[in-house]
C-alpha positions as CSV (number, residue, x, y, z in Angstrom):
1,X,12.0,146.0,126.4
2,X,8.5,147.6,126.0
3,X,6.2,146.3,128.3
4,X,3.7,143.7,126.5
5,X,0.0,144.6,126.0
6,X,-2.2,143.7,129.2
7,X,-5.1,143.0,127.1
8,X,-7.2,139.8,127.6
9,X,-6.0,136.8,125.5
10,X,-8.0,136.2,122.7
11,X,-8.6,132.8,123.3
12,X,-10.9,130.5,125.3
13,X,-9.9,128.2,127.6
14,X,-8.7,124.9,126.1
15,X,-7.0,123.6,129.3
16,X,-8.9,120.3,130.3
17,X,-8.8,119.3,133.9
18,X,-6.0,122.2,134.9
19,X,-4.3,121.7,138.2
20,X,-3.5,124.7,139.8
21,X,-1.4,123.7,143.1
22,X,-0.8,127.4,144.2
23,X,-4.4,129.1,143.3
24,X,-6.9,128.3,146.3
25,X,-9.2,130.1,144.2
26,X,-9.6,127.6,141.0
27,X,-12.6,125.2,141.1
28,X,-12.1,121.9,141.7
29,X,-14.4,118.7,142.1
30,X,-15.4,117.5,145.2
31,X,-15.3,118.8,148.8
32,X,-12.9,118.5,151.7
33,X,-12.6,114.6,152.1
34,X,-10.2,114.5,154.8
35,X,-9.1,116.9,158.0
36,X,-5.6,115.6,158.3
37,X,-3.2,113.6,156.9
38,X,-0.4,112.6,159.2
39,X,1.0,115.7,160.9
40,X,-0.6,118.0,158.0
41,X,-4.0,119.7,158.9
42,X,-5.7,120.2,155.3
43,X,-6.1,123.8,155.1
44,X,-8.2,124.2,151.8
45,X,-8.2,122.8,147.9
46,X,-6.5,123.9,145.4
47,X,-6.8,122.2,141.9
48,X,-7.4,118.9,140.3
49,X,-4.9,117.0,138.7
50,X,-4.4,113.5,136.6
51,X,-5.3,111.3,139.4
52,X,-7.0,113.2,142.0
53,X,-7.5,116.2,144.3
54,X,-4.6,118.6,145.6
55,X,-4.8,120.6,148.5
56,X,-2.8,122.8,150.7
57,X,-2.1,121.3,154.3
58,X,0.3,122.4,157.2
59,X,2.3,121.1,159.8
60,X,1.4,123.2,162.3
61,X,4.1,122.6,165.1
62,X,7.2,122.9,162.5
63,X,5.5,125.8,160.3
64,X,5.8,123.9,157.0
65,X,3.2,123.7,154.0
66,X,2.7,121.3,151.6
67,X,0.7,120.0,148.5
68,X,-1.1,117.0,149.0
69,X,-2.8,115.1,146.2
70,X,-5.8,112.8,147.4
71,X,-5.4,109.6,145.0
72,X,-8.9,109.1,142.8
73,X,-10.9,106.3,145.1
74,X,-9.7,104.1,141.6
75,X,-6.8,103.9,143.0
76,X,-7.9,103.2,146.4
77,X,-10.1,100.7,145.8
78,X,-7.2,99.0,143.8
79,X,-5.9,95.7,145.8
80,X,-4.6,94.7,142.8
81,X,-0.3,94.2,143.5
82,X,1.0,95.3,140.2
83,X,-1.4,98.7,140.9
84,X,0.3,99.2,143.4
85,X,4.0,98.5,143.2
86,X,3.1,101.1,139.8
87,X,2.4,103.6,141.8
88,X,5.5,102.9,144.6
89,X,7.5,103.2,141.6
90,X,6.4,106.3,140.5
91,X,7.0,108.1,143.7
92,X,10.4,106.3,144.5
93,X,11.6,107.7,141.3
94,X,9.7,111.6,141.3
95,X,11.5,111.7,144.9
96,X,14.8,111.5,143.4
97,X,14.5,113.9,140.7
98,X,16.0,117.0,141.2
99,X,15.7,119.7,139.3
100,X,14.9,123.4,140.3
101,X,12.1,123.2,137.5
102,X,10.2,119.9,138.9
103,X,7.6,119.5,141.7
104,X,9.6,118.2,144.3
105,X,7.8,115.1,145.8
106,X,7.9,113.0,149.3
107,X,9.1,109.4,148.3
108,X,6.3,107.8,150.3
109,X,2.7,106.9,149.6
110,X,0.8,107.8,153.0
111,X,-2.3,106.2,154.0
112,X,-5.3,107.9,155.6
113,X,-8.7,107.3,156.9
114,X,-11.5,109.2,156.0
115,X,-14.5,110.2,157.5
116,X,-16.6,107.5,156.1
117,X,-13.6,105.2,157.4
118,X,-12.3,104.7,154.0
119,X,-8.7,104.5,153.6
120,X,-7.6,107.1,151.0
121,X,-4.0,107.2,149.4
122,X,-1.7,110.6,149.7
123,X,0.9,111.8,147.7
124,X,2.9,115.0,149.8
125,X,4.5,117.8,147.3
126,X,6.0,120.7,147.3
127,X,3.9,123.8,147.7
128,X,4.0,126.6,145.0
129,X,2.4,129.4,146.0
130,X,1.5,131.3,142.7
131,X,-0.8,130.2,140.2
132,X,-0.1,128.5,137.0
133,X,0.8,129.5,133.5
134,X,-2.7,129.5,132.3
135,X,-3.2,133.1,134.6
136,X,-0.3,134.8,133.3
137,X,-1.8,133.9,129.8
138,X,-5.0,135.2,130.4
139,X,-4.0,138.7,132.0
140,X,-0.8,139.5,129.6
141,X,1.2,140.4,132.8
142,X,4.3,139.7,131.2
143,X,7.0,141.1,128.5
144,X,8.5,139.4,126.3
145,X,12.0,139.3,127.6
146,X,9.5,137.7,131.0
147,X,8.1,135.4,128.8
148,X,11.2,134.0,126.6
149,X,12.7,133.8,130.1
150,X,10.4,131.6,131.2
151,X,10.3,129.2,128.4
152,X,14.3,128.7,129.0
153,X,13.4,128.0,132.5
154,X,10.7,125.4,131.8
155,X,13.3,123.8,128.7
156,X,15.4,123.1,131.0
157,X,13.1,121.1,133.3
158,X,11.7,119.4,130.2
159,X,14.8,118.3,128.7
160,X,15.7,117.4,132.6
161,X,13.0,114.9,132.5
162,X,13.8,113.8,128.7
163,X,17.3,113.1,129.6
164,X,16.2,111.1,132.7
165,X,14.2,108.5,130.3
166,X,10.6,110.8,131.4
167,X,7.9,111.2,128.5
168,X,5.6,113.7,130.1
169,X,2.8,113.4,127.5
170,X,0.1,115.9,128.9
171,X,2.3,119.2,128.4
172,X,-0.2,122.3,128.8
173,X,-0.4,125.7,130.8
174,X,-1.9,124.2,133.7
175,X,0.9,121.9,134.4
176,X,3.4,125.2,134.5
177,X,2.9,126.1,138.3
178,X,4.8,130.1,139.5
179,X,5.4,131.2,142.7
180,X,4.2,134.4,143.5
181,X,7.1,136.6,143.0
182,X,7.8,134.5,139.7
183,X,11.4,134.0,140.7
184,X,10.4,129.8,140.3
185,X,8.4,127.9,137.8
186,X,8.2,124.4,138.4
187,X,6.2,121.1,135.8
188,X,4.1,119.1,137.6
189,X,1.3,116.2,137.1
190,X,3.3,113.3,135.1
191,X,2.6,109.9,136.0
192,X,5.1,106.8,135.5
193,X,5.0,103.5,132.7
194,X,7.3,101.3,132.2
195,X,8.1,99.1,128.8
196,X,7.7,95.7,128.7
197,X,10.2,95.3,125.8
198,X,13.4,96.0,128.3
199,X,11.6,96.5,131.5
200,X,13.4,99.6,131.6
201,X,11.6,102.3,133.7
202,X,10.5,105.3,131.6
203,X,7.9,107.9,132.3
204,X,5.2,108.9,130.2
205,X,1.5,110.5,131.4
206,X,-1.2,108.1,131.8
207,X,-4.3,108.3,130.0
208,X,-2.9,110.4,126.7
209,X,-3.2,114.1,127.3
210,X,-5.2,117.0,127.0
211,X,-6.9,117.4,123.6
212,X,-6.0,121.0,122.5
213,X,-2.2,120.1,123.0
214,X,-1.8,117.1,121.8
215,X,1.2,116.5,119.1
216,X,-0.3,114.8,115.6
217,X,1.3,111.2,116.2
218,X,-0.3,111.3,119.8
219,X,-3.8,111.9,118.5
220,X,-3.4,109.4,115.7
221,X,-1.6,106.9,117.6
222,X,-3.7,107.0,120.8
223,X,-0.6,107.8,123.0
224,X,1.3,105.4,122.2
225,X,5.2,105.1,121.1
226,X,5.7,108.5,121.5
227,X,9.0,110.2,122.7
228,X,10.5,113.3,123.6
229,X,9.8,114.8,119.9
230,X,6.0,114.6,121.1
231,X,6.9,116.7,124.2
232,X,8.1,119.7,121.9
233,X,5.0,119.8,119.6
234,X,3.1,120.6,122.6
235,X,5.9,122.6,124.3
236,X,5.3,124.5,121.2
237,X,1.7,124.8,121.7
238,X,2.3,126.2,124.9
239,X,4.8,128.8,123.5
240,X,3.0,129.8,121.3
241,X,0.0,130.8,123.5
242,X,2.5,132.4,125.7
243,X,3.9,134.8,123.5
244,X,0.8,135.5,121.0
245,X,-2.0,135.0,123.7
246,X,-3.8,132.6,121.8
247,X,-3.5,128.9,120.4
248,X,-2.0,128.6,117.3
249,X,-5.1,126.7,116.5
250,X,-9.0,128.7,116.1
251,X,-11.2,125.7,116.4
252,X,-14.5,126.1,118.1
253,X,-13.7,123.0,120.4
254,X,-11.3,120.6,121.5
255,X,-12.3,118.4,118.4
256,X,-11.8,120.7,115.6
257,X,-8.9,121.7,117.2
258,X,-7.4,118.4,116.6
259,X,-8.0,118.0,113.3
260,X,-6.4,121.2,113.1
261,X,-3.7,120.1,114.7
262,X,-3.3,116.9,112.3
263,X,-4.0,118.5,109.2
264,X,-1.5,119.9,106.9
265,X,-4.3,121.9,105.6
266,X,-4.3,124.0,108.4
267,X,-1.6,126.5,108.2
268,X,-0.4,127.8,111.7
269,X,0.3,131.5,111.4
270,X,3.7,132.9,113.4
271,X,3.3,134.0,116.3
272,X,4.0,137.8,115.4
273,X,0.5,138.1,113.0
274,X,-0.9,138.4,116.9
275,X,1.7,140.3,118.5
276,X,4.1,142.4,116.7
277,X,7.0,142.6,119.7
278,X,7.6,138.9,118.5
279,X,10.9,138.6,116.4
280,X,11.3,136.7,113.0
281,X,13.9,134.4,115.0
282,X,11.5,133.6,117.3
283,X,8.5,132.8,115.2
284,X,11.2,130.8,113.0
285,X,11.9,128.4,117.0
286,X,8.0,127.8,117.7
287,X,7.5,127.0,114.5
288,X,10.0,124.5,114.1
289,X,8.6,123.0,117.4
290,X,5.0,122.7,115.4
291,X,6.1,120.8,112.5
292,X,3.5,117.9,112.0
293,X,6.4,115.6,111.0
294,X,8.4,114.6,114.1
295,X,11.4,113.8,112.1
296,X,11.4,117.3,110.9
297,X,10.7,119.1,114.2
298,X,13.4,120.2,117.0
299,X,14.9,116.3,117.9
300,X,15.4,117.3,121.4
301,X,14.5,119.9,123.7
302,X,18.3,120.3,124.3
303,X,18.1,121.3,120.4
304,X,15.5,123.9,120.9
305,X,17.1,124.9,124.2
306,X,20.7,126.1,122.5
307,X,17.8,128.1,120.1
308,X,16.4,129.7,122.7
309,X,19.0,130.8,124.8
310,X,20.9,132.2,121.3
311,X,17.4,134.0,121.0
312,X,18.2,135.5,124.8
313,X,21.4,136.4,124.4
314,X,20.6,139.0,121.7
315,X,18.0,140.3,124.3
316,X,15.3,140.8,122.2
């Protein structure tokens, strides 16, 4: 397998609000707002995600690091019970999910003082210590064998969560965390909902998703009813920058992009117009994951899994 070109991706950055969990080095908002939380001395931050700060903290005496997420003050100003029996939920249920492709989370929401004497919420995490897929997008560090290999690894965590009753809904580079020596990928940032009609506990992402990789029936539905189909049109968004280095769309912003994204006007071009390594048989998978019609789209990502590892096994 011939090494893939290490040019710059011809693409801007589309990724609202990325959370990078093992790249100290990506901005985030705010400053340190606490020193400590429970045995864990914060050590610095490390990204933003869909409801507040992460940073990298370590419990000094038994050697072990940690992600922690400082909730948004919205949710600590919250008295409301409902608020918070949500979010009590949502880690009871991340805690049991195991899966060597999903953030592994503490089942406990700990509280902290802050320096203004403001009690903040904290979510603990496991630590990745690489950075996110966005990077390995940007610098073309990867073949394509690398690459296909890596969107088996992240199918599996997807369909994981899809067979599990879990709509992630905000599916996007960012939210693809590596360690270092890329032997582990791991989806992070979903929140938890739950449906009123059987009060059966499902997961989907609060607040609807990043713009540029948003499905069509999530734009034009505001987020809601969607299900796993949804998932795979932006899977396939996220593929597809993978393997051609840019977004299938060529908008100017997030906007246009979505119109793009929603109008069969706009013809998305395979994946090997941009880089000529990619096989027919591959461009035929992602765009079968872009289909604007859910019904005609992959109906599971168990579907487009068995596609992906026959894709592997011929080792393209």
């Amino acid at each position: 397998m011939r090494l893939f070109g290490r040019k710059k991706a011809d693409s801007i950055d589309k990724d609202e609000g990325t959370a990078q969990a093992g790249d100290s080095s990506s901005s985030v908002r705010g400053s340190l707002e606490l020193t400590h939380v429970g045995p864990y001395e914060i050590i610095a931050p490390v990204g933003t995600g869909g409801m507040g700060t992460v940073y990298k903290a370590i419990d000094r005496k038994r050697d072990q690091t940690v992600a922690i997420k400082v909730l948004d003050r919205q949710f600590d100003l919250d008295r409301k019970k409902r608020r918070r029996d949500y979010l009590g939920r949502e880690i009871l249920v991340a805690a049991n999910l195991r899966h060597p492709c999903i953030i592994r989370y503490h089942p406990e929401i700990i509280e902290q003082g802050d320096a203004d004497g403001n009690v903040r919420r904290c979510l603990l995490m496991e630590f990745v210590d690489g950075p996110d897929l966005r990077k390995h997008i940007t610098d073309r560090d990867l073949t394509l064998q690398q690459m296909v290999d890596v969107c088996i690894r992240l199918c599996q965590g997807l369909d994981f969560l899809h067979q599990n009753g879990i709509v992630h809904r905000d599916i996007k580079p960012g939210n693809f965390l590596f360690s270092r020596d890329l032997r582990h990928v791991k989806i992070c940032d979903f929140g938890l909902s739950k449906s009123n009609a059987s009060w059966r506990t499902r997961w989907v992402k609060e607040g609807g998703g990043t713009r540029a990789y948003m499905s069509p029936e999530q734009i034009s539905n505001k987020g809601r009813g969607l299900d796993a189909r949804s998932d795979i049109f932006s899977f396939g968004i996220t593929m597809y920058e993978l393997i051609a280095g840019r977004h299938p769309c060529d908008g100017r912003d997030s906007r246009e992009i979505m119109k793009q994204i929603k109008s069969s006007k706009f013809k998305f071009e395979p994946p090997s117009k941009y880089n000529p390594e990619v096989p027919q048989s591959l461009d035929r998978i992602i765009l079968k994951a872009l289909r604007r019609q859910p019904e005609k789209r992959y109906q599971s990502m168990t579907e487009l899994l068995l596609d992906l590892t026959r894709l592997n096994e011929t080792r393209i």
